[in-house]
BAVO-235949 format. One record per residue: residue in three letters; x, y, z of N, C-alpha, C in turn. Coordinates in nm, 3 decimals. Layout:
N
ALA,X,Y,Z,X,Y,Z,X,Y,Z
...
REM end
This chain:
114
UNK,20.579,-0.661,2.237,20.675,-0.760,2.193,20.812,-0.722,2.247
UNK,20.910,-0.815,2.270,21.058,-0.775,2.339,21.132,-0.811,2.209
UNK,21.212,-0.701,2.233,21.328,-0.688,2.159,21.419,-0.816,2.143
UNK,21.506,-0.868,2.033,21.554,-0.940,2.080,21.686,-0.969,2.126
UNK,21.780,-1.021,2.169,21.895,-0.990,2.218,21.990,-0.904,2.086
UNK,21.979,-0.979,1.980,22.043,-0.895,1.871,21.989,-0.736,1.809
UNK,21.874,-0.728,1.845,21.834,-0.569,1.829,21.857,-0.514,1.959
UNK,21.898,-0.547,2.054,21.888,-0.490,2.161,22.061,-0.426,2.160
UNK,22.154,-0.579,2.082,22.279,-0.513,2.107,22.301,-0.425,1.971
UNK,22.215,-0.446,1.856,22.238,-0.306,1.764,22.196,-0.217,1.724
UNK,22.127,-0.207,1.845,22.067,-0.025,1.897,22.173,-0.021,1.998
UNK,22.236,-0.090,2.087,22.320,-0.002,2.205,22.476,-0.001,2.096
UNK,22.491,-0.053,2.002,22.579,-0.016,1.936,22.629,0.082,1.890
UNK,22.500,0.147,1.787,22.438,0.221,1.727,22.473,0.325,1.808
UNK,22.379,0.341,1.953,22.402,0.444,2.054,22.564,0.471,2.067
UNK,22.614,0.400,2.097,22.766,0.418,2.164,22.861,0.437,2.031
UNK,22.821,0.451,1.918,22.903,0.478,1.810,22.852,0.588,1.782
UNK,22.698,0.646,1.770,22.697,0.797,1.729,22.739,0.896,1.847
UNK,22.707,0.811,1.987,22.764,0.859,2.098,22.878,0.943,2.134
UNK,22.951,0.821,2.092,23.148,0.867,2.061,23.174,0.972,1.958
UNK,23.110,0.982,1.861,23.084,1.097,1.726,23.046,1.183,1.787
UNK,22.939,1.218,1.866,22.907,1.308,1.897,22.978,1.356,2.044
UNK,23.031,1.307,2.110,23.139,1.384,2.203,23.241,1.368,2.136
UNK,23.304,1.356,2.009,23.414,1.378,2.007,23.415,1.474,1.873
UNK,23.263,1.498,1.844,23.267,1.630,1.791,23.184,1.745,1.816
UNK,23.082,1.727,1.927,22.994,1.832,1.965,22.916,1.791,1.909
UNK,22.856,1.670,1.830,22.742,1.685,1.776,22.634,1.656,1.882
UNK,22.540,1.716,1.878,22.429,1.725,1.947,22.316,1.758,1.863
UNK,22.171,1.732,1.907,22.036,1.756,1.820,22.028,1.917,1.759
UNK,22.077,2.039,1.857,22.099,2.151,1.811,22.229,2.157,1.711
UNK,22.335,2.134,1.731,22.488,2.116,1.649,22.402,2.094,1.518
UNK,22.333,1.942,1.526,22.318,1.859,1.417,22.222,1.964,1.307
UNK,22.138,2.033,1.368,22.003,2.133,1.306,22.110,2.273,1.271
UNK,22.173,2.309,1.359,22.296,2.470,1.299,22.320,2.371,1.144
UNK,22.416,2.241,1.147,22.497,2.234,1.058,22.405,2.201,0.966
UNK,22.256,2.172,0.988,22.223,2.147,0.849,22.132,2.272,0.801
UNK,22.101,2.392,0.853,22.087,2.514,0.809,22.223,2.589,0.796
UNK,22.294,2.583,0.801,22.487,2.630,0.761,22.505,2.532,0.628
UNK,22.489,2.408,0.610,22.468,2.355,0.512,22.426,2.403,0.378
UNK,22.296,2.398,0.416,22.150,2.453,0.309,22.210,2.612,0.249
UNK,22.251,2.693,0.369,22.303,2.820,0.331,22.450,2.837,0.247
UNK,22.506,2.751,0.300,22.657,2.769,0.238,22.717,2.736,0.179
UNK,22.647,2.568,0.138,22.670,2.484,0.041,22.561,2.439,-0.054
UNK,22.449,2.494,-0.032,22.314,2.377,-0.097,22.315,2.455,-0.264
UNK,22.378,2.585,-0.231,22.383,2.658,-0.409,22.426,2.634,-0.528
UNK,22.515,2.551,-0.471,22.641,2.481,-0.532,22.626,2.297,-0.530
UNK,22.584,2.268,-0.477,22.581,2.127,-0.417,22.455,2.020,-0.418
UNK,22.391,1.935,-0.484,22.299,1.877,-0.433,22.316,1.818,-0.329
UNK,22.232,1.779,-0.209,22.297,1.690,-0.114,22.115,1.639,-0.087
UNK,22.049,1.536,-0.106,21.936,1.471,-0.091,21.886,1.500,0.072
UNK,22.042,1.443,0.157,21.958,1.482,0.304,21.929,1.598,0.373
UNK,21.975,1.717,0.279,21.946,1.860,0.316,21.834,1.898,0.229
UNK,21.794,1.794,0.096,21.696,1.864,0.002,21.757,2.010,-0.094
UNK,21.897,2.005,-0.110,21.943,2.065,-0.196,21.934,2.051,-0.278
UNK,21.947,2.129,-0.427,21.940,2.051,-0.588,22.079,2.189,-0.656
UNK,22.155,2.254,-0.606,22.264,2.281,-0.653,22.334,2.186,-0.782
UNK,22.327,2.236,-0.883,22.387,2.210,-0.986,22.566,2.259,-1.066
UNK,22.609,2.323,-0.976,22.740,2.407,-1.015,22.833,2.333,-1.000
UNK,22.839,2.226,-0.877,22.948,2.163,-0.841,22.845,2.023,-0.779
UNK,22.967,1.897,-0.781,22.926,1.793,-0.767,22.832,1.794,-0.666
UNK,22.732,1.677,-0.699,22.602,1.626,-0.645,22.699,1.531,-0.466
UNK,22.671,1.581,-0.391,22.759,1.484,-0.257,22.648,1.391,-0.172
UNK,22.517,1.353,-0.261,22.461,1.253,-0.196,22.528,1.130,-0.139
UNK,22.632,1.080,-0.283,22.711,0.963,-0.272,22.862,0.962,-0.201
UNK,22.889,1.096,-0.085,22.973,1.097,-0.101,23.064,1.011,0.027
UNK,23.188,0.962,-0.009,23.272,0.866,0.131,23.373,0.929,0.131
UNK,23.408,1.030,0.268,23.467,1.114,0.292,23.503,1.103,0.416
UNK,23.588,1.090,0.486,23.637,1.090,0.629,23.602,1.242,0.669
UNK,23.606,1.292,0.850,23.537,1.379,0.894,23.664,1.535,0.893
UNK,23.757,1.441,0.917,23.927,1.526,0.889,23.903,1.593,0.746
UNK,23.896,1.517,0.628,23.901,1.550,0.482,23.792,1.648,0.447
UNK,23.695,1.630,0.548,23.552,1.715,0.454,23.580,1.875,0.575
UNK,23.627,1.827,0.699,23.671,1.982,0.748,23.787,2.094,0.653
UNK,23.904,2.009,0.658,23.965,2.036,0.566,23.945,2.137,0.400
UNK,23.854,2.036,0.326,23.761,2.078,0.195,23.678,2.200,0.243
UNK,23.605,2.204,0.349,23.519,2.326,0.360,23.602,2.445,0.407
UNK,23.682,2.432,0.474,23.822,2.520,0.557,23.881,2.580,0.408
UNK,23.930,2.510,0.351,24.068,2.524,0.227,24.009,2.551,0.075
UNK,23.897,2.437,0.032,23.855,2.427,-0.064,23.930,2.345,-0.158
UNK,23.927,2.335,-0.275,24.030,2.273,-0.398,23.959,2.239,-0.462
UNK,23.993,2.189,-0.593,23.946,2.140,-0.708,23.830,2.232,-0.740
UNK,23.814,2.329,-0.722,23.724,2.426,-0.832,23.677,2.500,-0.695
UNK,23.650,2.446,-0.560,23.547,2.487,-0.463,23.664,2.608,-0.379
UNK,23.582,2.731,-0.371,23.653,2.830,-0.263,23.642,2.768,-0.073
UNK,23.744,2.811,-0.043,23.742,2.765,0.144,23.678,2.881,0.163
UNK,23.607,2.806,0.291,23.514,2.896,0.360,23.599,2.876,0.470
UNK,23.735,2.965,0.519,23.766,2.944,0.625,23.734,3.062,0.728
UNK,23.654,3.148,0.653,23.601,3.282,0.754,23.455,3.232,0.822
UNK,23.458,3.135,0.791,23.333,3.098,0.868,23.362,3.053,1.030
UNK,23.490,2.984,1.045,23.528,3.016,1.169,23.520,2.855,1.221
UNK,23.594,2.775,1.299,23.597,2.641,1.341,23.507,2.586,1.344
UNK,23.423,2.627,1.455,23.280,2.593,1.497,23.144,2.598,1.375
UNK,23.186,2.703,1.287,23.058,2.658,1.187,23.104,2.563,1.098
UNK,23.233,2.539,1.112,23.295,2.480,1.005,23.309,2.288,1.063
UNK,23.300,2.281,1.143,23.305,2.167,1.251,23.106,2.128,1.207
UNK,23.017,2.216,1.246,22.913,2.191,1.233,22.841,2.155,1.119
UNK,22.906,2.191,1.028,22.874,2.152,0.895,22.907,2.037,0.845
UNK,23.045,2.012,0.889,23.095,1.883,0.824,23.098,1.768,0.927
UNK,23.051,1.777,1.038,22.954,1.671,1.159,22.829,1.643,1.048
UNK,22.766,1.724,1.076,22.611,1.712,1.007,22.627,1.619,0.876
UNK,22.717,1.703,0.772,22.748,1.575,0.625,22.766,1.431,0.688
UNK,22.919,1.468,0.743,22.971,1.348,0.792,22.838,1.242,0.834
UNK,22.737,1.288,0.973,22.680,1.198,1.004,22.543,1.184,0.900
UNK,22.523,1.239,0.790,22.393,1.228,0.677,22.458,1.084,0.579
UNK,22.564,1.101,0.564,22.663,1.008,0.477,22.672,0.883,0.527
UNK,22.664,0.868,0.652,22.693,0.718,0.730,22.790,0.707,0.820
UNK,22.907,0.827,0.821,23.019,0.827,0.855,23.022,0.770,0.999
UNK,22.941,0.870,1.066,22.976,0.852,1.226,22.892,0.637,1.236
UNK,22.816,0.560,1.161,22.819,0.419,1.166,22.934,0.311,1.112
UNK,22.968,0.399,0.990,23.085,0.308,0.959,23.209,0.361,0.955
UNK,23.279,0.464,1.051,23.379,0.452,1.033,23.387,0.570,0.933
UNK,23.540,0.538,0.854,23.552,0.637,0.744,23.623,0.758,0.783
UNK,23.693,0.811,0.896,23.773,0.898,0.929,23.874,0.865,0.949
UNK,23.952,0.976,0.876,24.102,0.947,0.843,24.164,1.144,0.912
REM end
């Protein structure tokens, strides 16, 4: 069966928007697999998050969460509101982690970075 012109243009959409996310943050299929074992490890204790299969109970559940990609680097870097920064983790794990949320959340389809 052929695609039809409207699935055809929102899969190349699709493409060219996680596309742009992902060169303009390194995400890649490996990036995407680090940040969600850096995830599981660094946040899942604390955190439920459904698309990592976390069940962390200490601090809020972030299945639901709408967070721009700036704000959630930031939060994992600094911390606040009860959560310690993990800023010894270093740019790059810290970039990889909050790519991975960012794109589990919806971010890199709709937008949402501030």
């Amino acid at each position: 069966m052929m695609p039809t012109k409207q699935t055809l243009a929102a899969g190349v959409a699709a493409l060219l928007t996680l596309g742009a996310a992902g060169v303009a943050q390194g995400a890649t299929p490996a990036a995407s697999t680090a940040g969600k074992k850096l995830f599981i490890a660094t946040c899942g204790s604390c955190h439920a998050f459904k698309p990592a299969n976390t069940k962390g109970k200490l601090a809020p559940d972030l299945t639901s969460s709408h967070q721009g990609l700036a704000s959630i680097v930031n939060q994992i870097t600094y911390g606040g509101d009860g959560m310690p920064g993990f800023k010894a983790l270093g740019k790059t794990k810290i970039n990889q982690i909050a790519t991975y949320f960012w794109i589990q959340t919806g971010k890199s389809a709709g937008g949402g970075d501030d």
